[in-house]
C-alpha positions as CSV (number, residue, x, y, z in Angstrom):
1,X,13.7,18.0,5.4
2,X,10.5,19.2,3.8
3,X,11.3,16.7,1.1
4,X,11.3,13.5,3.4
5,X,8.0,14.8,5.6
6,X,6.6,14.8,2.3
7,X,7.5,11.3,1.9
8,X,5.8,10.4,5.1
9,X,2.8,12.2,4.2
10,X,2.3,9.9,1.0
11,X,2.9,6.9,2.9
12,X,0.8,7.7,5.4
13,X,-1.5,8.7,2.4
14,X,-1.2,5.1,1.3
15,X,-1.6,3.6,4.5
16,X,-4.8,5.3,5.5
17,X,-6.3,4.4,2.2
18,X,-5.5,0.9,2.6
19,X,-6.7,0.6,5.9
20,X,-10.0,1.9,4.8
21,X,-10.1,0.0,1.4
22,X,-9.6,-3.1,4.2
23,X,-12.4,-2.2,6.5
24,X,-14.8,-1.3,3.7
25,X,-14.0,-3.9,1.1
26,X,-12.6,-6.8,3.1
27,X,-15.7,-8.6,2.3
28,X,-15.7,-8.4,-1.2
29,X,-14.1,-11.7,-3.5
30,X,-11.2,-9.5,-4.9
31,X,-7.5,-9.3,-4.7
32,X,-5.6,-8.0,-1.5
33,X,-4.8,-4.5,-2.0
34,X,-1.2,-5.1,-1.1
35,X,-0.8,-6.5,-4.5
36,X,-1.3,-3.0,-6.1
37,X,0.9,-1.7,-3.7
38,X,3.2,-4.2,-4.8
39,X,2.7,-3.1,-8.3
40,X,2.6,0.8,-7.7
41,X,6.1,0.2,-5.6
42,X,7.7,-1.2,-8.7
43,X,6.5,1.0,-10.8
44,X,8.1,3.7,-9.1
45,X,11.4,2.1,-8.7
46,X,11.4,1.3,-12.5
47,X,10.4,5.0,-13.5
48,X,13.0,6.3,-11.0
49,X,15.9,4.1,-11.9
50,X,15.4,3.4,-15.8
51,X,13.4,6.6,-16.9
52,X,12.9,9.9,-15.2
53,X,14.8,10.1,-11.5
54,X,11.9,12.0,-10.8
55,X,10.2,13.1,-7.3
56,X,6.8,11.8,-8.2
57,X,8.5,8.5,-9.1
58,X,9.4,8.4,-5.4
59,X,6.1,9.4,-4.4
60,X,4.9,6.7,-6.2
61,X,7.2,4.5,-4.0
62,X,5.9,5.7,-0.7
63,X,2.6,5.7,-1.8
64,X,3.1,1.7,-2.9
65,X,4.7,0.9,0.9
66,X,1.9,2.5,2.5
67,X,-0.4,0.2,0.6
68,X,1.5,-2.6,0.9
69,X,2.5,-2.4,4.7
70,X,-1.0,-1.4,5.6
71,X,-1.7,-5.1,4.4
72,X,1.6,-7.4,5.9
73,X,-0.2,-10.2,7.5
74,X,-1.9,-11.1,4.3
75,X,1.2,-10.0,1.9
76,X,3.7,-12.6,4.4
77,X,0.8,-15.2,4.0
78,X,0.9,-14.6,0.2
79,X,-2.5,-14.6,0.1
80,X,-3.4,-13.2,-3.4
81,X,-6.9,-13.5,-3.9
82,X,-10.1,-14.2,-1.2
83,X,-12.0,-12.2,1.3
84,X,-10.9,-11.5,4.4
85,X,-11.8,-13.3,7.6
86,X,-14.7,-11.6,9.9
87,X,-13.6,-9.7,12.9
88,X,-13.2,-6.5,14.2
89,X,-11.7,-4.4,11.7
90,X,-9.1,-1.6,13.0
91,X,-7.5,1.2,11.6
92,X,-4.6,1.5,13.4
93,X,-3.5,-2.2,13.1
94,X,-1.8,-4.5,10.3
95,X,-4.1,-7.0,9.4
């Protein structure tokens, strides 16, 4: 049990530093952060299945579907590269 609400914590970790690298750097011409979510997710899944089998490798995971998730709308518009639309920015949403 302590082992999945550690889980959690990391990707809620993940999500909450999205969210913030959203609201702060949405403005910037850079690529969405769920791309290096994206990235860190498979990382993970390749460290955990082909190498180690490792905890952290799983942390790795959460951490990369935090990222990614706190990012949908842009990752299921496959938008890779841009600045995001003005607006009111919140933290408790998907943008």
């Amino acid at each position: 049990m302590l082992q999945f609400a550690s889980y959690i914590v990391i990707l809620s970790v993940g999500f909450a530093i999205g969210r913030i690298g959203h609201m702060m750097g949405g403005h910037l011409k850079a690529p969405h952060h769920w791309i290096y979510g994206v990235i860190i997710t498979f990382a993970g899944m390749i460290v955990f299945f082909f190498l180690f089998e490792d905890k952290w490798s799983l942390f790795l995971v959460a951490f990369g579907l935090g990222l990614s998730v706190s990012d949908l709308n842009d990752m299921m518009e496959f938008k890779i590269y841009g600045v995001d639309p003005p607006g009111k920015k919140r933290f408790w949403g998907i943008d």
